[in-house]
Phi, psi and omega in degrees: 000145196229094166298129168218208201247344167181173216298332173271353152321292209288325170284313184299327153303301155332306191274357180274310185311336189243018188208148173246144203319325197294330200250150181249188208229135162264144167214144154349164185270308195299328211296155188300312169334308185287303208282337208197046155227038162049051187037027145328293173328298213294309181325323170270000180227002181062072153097342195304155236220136164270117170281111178291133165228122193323142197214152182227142196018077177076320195278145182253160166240158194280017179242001182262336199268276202327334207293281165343306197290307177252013169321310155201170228201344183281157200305336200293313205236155211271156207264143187285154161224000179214145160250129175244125174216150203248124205215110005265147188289193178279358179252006179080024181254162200241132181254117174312170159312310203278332166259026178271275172339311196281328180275359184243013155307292157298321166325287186298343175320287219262018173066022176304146128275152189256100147278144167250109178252122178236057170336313200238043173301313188264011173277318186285337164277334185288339173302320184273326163088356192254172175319195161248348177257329173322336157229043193212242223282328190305311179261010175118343176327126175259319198217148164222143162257121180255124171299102180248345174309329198268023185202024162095018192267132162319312187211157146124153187202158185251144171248094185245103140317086155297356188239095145327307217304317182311005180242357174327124142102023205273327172314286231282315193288301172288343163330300201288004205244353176059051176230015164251116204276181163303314190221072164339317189294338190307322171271352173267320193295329170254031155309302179314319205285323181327299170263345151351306192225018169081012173294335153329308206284309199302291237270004213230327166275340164270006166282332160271353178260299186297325172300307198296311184315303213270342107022268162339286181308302205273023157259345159258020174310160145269145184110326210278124150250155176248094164273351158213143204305164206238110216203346174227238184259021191227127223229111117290108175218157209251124189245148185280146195305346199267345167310297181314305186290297204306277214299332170332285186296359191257349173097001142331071151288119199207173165286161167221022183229000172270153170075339173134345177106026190257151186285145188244146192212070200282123142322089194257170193306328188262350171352139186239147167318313160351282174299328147309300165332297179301316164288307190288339217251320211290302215301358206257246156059295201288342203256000000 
């Protein structure tokens, strides 16, 4: 395990680490690699190249994984070497164990490494009710990027090898990448407290019991599409424009180009009822 300072580190490195400028990386068209690290993967592997693969609510399938992998094979085009896929994904849906194992099937077919960017690891185990290996090392996982900003941590995010061999020299690599801090322990230290007593899991279920509450409500506005199951702590939806523009004015922030175009709407660990309570009374006021 490796600490660093946040997510886009923690994927760029990882992902250098398993790949040489010659070779690419398949991820879904949605993943955070691809739309919203300013090209850090390539930038961090001396080029290696992402291949996007059509993804339905975040997600990829493994015949979308295959496609890619042998479309061509010939010396021209760099050659793949990683399926990166994100849990919970960006759209806020979560891949079960059993479709973890099938995607690190097809990988290994195709000589693939299995990256994990799990920004929201722990919104999706707490979702799932399962081990944590159960879906990392257990189902094929070589490396995960673990979140800790997204479960209340100031800074710091883990870079966990399960395939040592695949971490040589990784310490070196984040030095030179300036992921090394002055005082380590600040990024280290409160990892323990975290996972220790299971505060991981609880701040990753009440992030997720309130998106499913505002999930539930705000679908049943008139107007309101849901574009995607609501399955962790992120809500997507599609709001009438006068709907939007009113919670705007009312001090309401939110995206609106993530997920399918739709307003996005995140939970964070510490989230409250309240606030939920609050957002449903104006939008229902507006509607």
């Amino acid at each position: 395990m490796y600490f660093v300072f946040n997510g886009t580190a923690a994927n760029s490195l990882a992902l250098a680490a398993l790949c040489q400028s010659y070779h690419s990386v398949i991820c879904p068209d949605s993943a955070h690699v691809e739309t919203d690290e300013c090209g850090a993967p390539e930038f961090f592997s001396n080029g290696s190249k992402l291949l996007c693969a059509r993804s339905e609510h975040g997600k990829v399938a493994p015949a979308a994984v295959a496609e890619l992998a042998t479309r061509r094979r010939d010396i021209h085009f760099p050659k793949p070497r990683v399926l990166s896929i994100t849990q919970t994904t960006e759209a806020g849906t979560i891949y079960t164990p059993d479709e973890v194992r099938a995607l690190h099937e097809v990988a290994a077919r195709h000589d693939l490494k299995l990256h994990m960017d799990g920004a929201r690891f722990a919104n999706a185990v707490a979702a799932l009710g399962c081990d944590p290996a159960e879906l990392t090392w257990k189902a094929g996982v070589d490396v995960l990027c673990f979140g800790g900003t997204k479960q209340g941590m100031p800074v710091g995010e883990a870079v966990v090898f399960f395939d040592r061999g695949l971490s040589a020299d990784f310490a070196w690599r984040c030095k030179q990448a300036g992921q090394l801090a002055s005082k380590m322990r600040y990024l280290t230290a409160p990892w323990p407290a975290l996972l220790a007593d299971g505060a991981w899991l609880r701040h990753a279920g009440n992030a997720n019991a309130n998106a499913a509450r505002l999930g539930a409500a705000l679908a049943t506005l008139p107007g309101v599409e849901l574009l995607h199951p609501v399955q962790a702590n992120a809500v997507f939806a599609r709001l009438p424009p006068p709907l939007a523009a009113g919670l705007r004015e009312r001090g309401w922030r939110f995206y609106d180009f993530l997920g399918g175009g739709g307003a996005r709407f995140v939970c964070g660990w510490d989230c409250q009822p309240a606030w939920i309570d609050a957002l449903l009374a104006d939008a229902r006021a507006l509607g």
